[in-house]
Each structure stands twice: as C-alpha cells, then as structure tokens.
N, C-alpha and C positions, 0 to 999 in steps of 0.2 A: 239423892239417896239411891234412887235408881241404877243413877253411874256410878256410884261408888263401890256397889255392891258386885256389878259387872266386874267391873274393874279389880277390885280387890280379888274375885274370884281366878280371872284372867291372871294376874300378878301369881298369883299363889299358887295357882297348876302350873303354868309353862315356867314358873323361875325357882320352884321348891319342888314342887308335890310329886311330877311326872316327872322330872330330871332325876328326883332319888329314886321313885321308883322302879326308873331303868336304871341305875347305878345295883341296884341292891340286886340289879337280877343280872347281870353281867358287864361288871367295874370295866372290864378289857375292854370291851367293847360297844360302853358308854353313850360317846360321842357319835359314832355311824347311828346307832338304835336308835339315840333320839332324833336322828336327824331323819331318819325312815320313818316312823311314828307321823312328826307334826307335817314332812313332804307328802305323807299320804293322804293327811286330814284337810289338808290346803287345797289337793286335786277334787277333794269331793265337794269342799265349801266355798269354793273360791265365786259362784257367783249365785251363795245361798243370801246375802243380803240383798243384791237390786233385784231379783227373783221376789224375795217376800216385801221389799219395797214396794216394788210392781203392782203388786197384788193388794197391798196394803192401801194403795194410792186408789184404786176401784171399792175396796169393802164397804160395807151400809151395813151398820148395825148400829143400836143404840148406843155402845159403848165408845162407840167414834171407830176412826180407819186404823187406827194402830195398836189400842188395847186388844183384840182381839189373838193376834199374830205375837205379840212381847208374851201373852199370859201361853199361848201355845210354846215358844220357845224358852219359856221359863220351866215348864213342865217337862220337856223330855230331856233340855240340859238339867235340871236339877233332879231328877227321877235318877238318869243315869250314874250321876255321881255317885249317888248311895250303894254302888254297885261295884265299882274302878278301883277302890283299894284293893277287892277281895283276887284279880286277878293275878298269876305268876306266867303266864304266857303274852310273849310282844303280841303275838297274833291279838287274841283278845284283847289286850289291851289299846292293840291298834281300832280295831273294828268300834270298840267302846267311843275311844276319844276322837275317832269322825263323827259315830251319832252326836257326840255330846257337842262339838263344834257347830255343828250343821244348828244345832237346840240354839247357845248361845249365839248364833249371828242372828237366828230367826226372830231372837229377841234385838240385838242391837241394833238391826235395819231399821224396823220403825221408830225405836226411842232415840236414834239419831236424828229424825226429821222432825224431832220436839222442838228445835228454836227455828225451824223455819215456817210449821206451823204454827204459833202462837208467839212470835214475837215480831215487830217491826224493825225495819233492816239497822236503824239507831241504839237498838238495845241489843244486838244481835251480839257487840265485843261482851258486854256483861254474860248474857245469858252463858255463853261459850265459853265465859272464863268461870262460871259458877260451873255447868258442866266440867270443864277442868280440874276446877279443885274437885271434885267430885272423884276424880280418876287418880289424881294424884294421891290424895287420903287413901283411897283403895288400894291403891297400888301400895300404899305403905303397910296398912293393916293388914294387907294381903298375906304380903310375905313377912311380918313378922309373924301371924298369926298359922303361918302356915308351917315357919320356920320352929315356933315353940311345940308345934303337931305332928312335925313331921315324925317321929318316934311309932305314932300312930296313925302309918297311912290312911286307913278304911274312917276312923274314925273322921278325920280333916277333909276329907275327900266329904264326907254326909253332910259338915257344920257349912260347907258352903253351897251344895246344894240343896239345902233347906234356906240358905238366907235368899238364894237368887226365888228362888218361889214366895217363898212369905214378901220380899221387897215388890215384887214384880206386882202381884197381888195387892199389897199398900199402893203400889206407885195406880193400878187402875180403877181403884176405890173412892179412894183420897182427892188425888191429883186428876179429875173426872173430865175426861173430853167432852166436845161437844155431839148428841148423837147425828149419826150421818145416816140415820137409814131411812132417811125420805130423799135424801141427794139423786140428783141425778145421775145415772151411771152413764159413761160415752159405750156407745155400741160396741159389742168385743169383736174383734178381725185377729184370729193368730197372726198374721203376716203384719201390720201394725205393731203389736205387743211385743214380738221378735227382734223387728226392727227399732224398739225406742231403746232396745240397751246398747244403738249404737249412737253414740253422739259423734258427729262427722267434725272433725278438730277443724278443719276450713272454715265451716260456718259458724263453730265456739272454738275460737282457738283460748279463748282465757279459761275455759275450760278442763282442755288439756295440759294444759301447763300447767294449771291447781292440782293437774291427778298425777304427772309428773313430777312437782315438785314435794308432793305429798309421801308421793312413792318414795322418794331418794331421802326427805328425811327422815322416817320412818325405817328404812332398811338402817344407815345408816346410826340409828338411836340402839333396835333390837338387834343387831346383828353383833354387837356388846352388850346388850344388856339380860338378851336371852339365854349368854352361856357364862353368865356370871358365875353360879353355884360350882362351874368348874374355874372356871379363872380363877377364884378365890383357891378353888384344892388346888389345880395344877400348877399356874402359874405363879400364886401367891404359897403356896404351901403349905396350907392346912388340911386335917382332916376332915373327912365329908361331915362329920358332929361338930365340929368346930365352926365349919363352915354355913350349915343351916343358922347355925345362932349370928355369925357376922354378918351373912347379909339382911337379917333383919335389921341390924346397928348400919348399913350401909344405906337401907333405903330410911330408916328416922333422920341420917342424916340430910337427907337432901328433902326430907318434908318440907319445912318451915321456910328454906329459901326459894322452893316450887312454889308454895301458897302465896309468898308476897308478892314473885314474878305476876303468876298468874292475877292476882286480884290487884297489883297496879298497873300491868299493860290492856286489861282487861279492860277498865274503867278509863286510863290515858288514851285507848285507842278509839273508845265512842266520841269520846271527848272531842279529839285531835279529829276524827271521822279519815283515820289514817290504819291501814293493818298492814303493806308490805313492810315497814322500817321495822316490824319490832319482831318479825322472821327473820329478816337481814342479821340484825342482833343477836337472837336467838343461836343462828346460823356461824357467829364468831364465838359468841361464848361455848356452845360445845365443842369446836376445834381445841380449844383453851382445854375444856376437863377430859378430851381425851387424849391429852398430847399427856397430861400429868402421869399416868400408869406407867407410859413409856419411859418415863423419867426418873421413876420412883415407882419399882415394883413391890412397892408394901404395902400394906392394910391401912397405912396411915395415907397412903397416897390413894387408895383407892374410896376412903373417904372424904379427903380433899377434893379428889374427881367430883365423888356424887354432890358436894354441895353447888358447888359450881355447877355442873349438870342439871341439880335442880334449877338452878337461873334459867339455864340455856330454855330447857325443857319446858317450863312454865312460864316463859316470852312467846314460844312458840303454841303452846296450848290453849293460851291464853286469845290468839288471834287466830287463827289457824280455821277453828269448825266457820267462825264470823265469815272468812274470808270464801271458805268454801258456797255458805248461804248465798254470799253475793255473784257468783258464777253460773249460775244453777241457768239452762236453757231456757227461755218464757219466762221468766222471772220466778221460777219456782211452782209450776203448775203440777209437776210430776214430783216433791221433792222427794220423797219416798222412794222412788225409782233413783233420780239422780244420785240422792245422795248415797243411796246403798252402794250405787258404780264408785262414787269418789271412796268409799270406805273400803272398796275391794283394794285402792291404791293402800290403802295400811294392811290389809287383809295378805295380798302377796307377799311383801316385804316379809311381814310379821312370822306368818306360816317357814317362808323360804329361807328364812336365817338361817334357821339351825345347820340346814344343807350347804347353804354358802359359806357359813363359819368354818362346817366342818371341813369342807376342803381348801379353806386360807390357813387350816390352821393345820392342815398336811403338807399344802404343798407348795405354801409364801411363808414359814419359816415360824410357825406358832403363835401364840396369843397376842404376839407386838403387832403381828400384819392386820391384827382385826381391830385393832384402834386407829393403825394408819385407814385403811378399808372404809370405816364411820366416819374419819375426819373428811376423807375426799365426797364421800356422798353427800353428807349437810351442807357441805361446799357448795356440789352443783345445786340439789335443794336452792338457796340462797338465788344462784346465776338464775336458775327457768323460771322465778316469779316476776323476772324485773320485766320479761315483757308483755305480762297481764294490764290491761288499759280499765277494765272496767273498775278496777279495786284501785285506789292510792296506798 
C-alpha cells in the first residue's frame, strides 16, 4: 500500500497534474518548460536517496532504521503538495517541485530496502513482485484519478498529498519494524561515509551492470511514457480535455496484463530460483509495444501498445527489485545505501526524459524517434545483464 501510494502519486504529477499545469500556463512552449522544471529537480535530488539510505542504514530508534526517514519525507512531500496547484509562476513552481522531489525520494530510499531487510534471498521474486503490483495499481489509479481532477489542479495536487502522509503514517504504525535503538552504531569517519557511495565496478562488477541495465530500461520505459499526455494531443490529436480522460483509458488498459505478468513471473522466478530470462523477455516484449504507435498512430494502437507494455513491464517489475537484492556489495550490509545508489539508476533516467525527449523530438524528426529512442535502450538494458554471474 505503501508503494502504491508513492507510485500512484509519482504517476499522477509527472504524466497529468504538472504537464497540464505547464500546458495551461504556456501551450507554446510546453515541451521546453517541462523539460526545465523535472531537469532542475533531478540536479538537486539525484543523490537524495543513497544520501538518506546512508543515513537510514546508521539510525537507532525504536521505530526501527527506516520509519523514521519515510514519515520525514512523507511530511514535507505531502505538506508541499497542498501548496503546488495555487502557483502561476514556472519559477515557483520550479522551486516547489525540487522541495517536493527531494520529500518523496526521502521517503522511497528506505521503503526500498523493505525486501532486503525483511525478507530471505528465496522470497525476494514474491516480495518484489507484490511491491510491483503495488506501483502498477498506482500508477493506474494515479493517472486516472488525476486525470478525472485535473479540471481542479490545487484540489488533486492536496488528495495525493494527504494520501502519501496518512499511508506512510499506516505503513509505520501497522507494518512495525523492529526497534534498533540499542544496535550498535559502527564509528562515523566522514571520509568512510563519502567513500561508500562509491561502489568500485572492478570489485562488483555485477553491480554495475544491475545500475547500468537499470538505467537503459528505465530511460528507455519513461522517455515514452512521461510525455504521453502530449503524444496523445500532438502526435495522436486530441485535445488536452480529451486527452486527460484517454490516458487514464490508456493506463486501465495495461493494468490487468501488468498484474498477471508481474504475479506469475514473480512467483515462476522463486520457483525457477531464475531472474535474468524473464528481463530478457520483458526486454522483447516492449520492442513489440513500442514498435506498434509507429505502425498505427491512433488511440486504438496506442492502446494495443499499453497492453502489451503492461506484459513487457510487469516481466520486468516483477524480477527486476529481486535481482537488484541479490547484487548488493557484502551481501547487503548497507542495503539502505546501496540500494538508494541502484535507484538513483531509475532516478536519472526518470528525471532526464523529459529533456532528452524534448530534444529527439526537435531535432530526430518528432514523437516516432522517441519510440525508436526506447526500443534501442530496453535493447541494451537486455545485452548488460547477461554478464552478471552472481544472479541466474
């Protein structure tokens, strides 16, 4: 529920809420604005999760290492939102949606290292794939529910950050770690602390290749998916009212074939005690739903893409966090840290789309070059796992 709420949040600002709201403050020049907005929010948060990982990975408090740090960055992402509709200046709206990023990663860095603390490395494809549906469901409720709001910015902008507090808040009540505030703390040395956010690719090369191949699907995925709200106006030709309401009909559709990807590669991959093959997979079937738009620039094909895409995407969701677990330097001593590094490999991608969209989409010939663009990355994605040795 945790993840769902994140996610659904995530879903519903970067693919509705903050694309219209730069649309409604200058249409002409849309595409650059947003692309300045999320590039400037990337520069400030790009290494606010292994940062509060880090940190996370030392804490002592009764509440355990990570509730502490999630209910912090649920507060000042979900404070700020209540705030974000009422702006009409990029500035501000720029300065807003770094606080609010910097909030929400503060939160996702530790609720990331939830399956590697508390699960064994055999139930890691489940937990990962429950985490999955998790994102998937959000990501749908997201943007439909953003998509039926968006009429009313200030107000959609408040209904989600009231849910990431009140969930966040459930998730460290309920879902209750164990307290660490009798643990041992290791001695702090800045020069130590500095040095663990660099993992040396020599000595973990499987590593590297997990944040490498992470990075490339990931770009890849968002670098279509984050400027959808105009693909659908420009490329498909609807209007921006028209178009809030289809891409909620665009992500229902790919719910249902995401949920079953994810929850039978999820559970085949513990089973199997296998996670590269069904990236590999993953890795062909979205060539597949992003070849279809180029084929068939209509609404009807860009629904056909999202089901299939759900497959791709939810193969991949489904093994993807598992595989990361099993990477992790020490066997996971720091996961908090590491993992926050591996998730900066989604975090750049994600942030940096809009800016690399928007110049494929000036100066490689418009919205067809950014499905070729996704197809080549999933690609390599696919190629830099195969020489990870410690994962099958």
């Amino acid at each position: 529920m945790a993840t769902l709420t994140l996610y659904a949040s995530y879903a519903a600002l970067l693919g509705v809420l903050l694309p219209s709201q730069i649309a409604l403050l200058d249409d002409e020049n849309k595409i650059s604005n947003f692309a300045i907005v999320t590039t400037i929010s990337f520069i400030f948060t790009l290494f606010a999760q292994p940062i509060v990982g880090a940190i996370s990975d030392r804490t002592r408090s009764k509440l355990g290492r990570r509730a502490p740090w999630m209910i912090f960055g649920a507060l000042i992402g979900g404070v700020l939102l209540l705030g974000l509709g009422s702006f009409t200046s990029l500035l501000w709206i720029t300065v807003l949606w770094v606080l609010i990023q910097i909030g929400l990663n503060a939160l996702q860095g530790p609720l990331s290292a939830i399956t590697s603390d508390r699960f064994p490395r055999n139930k890691r494809g489940t937990a990962s794939a429950m985490a999955g549906i998790g994102m998937q469901i959000g990501g749908t409720l997201g943007v439909l529910a953003a998509g039926a709001l968006a009429g009313h910015l200030g107000f959609a902008y408040s209904v989600f950050g009231i849910a990431i507090i009140l969930t966040t808040v459930l998730f460290v009540v309920v879902n209750r770690d164990w307290s660490s505030a009798k643990s041992e703390i290791p001695a702090w040395n800045w020069r130590d602390f500095l040095q663990g956010f660099w993992i040396n690719p020599r000595k973990n090369p499987d590593f590297a290749w997990a944040f490498t191949a992470r990075f490339l699907f990931i770009l890849g995925y968002f670098v279509v998916s984050t400027y959808q709200l105009y693909i659908i106006t420009d490329y498909i030709g609807m209007s921006l009212e028209e178009a809030q309401g289809a891409i909620g009909t665009i992500a229902l559709a790919s719910l249902l074939p995401t949920m079953a990807a994810i929850v039978l590669a999820g559970w085949w991959s513990d089973r199997i005690g296998r996670r590269k093959v069904f990236i590999y997979l993953a890795s062909a079937i979205m060539v597949i739903s992003l070849a279809i738009p180029l084929i068939s620039p209509t609404f009807e094909g860009l629904l056909i893409s999202a089901v299939i895409d759900g497959i791709g995407f939810g193969f991949y969701m489904a093994c993807d966090t598992a595989l990361m677990t099993e990477v992790l330097p020490g066997g996971g001593v720091a996961a908090g840290k590491d993992l926050g590094i591996l998730n900066v490999a989604t975090n750049i991608p994600q942030a940096l789309s809009p800016a690399i969209a928007g110049v494929i989409i000036a100066m490689a010939g418009g919205y067809p070059a950014l499905f070729i663009f996704g197809m080549v990355a999933v690609v390599l994605a696919a190629f830099v796992i195969i020489p990870i040795r410690s994962v099958k």
